[in-house]
VMD Tcl script that draws the C-alpha trace (Angstrom):
set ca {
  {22.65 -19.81 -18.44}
  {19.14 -17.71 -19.31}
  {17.31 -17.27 -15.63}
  {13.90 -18.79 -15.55}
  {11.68 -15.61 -15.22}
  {8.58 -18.10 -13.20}
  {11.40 -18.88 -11.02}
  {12.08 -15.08 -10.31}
  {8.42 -14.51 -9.86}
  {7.78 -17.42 -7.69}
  {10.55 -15.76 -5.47}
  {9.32 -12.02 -5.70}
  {5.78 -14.11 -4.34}
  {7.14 -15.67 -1.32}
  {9.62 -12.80 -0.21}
  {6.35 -10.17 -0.45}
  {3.60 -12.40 0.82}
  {6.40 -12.76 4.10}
  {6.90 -9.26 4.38}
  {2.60 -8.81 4.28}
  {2.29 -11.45 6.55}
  {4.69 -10.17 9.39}
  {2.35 -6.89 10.27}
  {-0.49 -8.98 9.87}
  {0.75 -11.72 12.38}
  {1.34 -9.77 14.66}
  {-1.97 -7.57 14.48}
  {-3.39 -10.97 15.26}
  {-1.32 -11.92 17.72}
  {-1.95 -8.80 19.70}
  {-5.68 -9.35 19.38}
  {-5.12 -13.25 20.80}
  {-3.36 -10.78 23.91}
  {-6.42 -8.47 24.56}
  {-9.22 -10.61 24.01}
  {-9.34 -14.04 25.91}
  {-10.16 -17.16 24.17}
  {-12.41 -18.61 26.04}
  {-14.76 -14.76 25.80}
  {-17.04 -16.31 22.76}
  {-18.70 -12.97 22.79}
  {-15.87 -10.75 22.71}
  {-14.26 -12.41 19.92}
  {-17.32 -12.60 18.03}
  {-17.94 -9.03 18.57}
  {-14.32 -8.22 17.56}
  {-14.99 -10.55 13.84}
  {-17.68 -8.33 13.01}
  {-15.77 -5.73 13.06}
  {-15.46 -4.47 9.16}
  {-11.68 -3.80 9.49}
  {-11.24 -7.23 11.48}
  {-13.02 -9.24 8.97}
  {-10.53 -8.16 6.06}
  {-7.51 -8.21 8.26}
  {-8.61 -11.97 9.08}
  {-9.01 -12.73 5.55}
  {-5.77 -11.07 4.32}
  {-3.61 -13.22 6.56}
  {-5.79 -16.64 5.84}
  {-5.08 -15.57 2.23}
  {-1.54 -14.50 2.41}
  {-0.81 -17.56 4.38}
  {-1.96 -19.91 2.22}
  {-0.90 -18.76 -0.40}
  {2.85 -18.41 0.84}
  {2.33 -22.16 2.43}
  {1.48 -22.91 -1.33}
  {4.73 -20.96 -2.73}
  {6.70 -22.86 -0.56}
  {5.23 -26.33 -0.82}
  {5.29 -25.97 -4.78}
  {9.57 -25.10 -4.16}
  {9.40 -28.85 -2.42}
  {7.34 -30.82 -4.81}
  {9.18 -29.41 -7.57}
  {12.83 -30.23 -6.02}
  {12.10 -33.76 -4.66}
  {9.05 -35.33 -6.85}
  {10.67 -36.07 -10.45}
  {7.83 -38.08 -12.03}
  {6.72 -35.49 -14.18}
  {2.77 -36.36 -13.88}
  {2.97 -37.01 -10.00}
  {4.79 -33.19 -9.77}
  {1.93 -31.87 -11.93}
  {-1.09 -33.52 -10.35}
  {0.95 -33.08 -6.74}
  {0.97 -29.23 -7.50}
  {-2.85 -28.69 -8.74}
  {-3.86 -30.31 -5.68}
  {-2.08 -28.25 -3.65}
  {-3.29 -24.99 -5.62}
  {-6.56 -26.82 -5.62}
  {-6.49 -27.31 -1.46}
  {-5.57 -23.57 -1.19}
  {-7.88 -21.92 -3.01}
  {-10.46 -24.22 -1.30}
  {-9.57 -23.67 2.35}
  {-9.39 -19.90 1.43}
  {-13.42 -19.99 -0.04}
  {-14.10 -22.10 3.26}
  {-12.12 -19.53 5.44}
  {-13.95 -16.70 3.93}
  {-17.18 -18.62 4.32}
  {-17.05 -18.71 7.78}
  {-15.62 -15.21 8.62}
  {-18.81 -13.73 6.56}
  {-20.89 -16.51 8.57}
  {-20.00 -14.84 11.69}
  {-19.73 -11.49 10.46}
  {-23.04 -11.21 9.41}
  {-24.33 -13.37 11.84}
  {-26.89 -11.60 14.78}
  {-25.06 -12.02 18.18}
}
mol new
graphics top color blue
foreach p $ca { graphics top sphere $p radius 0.5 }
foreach p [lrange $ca 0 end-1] q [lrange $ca 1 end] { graphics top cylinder $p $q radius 0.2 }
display resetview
C-alpha cells in the first residue's frame, strides 16, 4: 500500500504549526499575566509594540491555520458526499484565510493607530 504523500504533508503541517504555537501561547499568556485586561491603555501600548504586533499575528495565523489542518482531518473522515467534502473544505480554507486578513486588519488598526 503506496502512502499518500498530501497525507504526510498534512501531518508534517499540524505537528509543526503545534510545536510554533506552544512558545507562542505561552508568550501570550504571560503578557495576559503582566498586563491587566481591563488597562485599555497598557494593552494598547503593548500592540504597538513592533515585536508584539508580529508575535500577535504569528499565533492568529498559526492557529488558524492548525484549527484548519485539523478540521479538514474531520470533514474528510466523516463527510462522504464527495461535493459536500469539497465545498465543506473551501469554506473552511475560505473562513481562515478571511478571519486571518480581518485579524491582521485590526492589529495594524491599532498599531498604527495614535493613542
Amino acid at each position: 500500500m503506496a502512502s499518500n504523500p498530501h497525507g504526510s504533508d498534512h501531518w508534517k503541517a499540524q505537528r509543526l504549526t503545534a510545536i510554533a504555537l506552544f512558545p507562542l501561547s505561552l508568550w501570550f499568556l504571560g503578557s495576559l499575566l503582566i498586563y491587566s485586561p481591563n488597562d485599555y491603555t497598557a494593552i494598547v501600548t503593548w500592540l504597538k509594540s513592533p515585536l508584539t504586533a508580529t508575535g500577535m499575528v504569528l499565533l492568529i495565523g498559526l492557529l488558524l491555520y492548525h484549527a484548519q489542518l485539523g478540521i479538514q482531518v474531520v470533514i474528510e473522515d466523516y463527510i462522504h458526499h464527495p461535493f459536500l467534502k469539497v465545498g465543506l473544505i473551501y469554506f473552511l480554507k475560505g473562513a481562515a484565510i478571511s478571519l486571518f486578513v480581518f485579524a491582521c486588519f485590526c492589529i495594524l488598526k491599532i498599531h498604527f493607530h495614535p493613542l
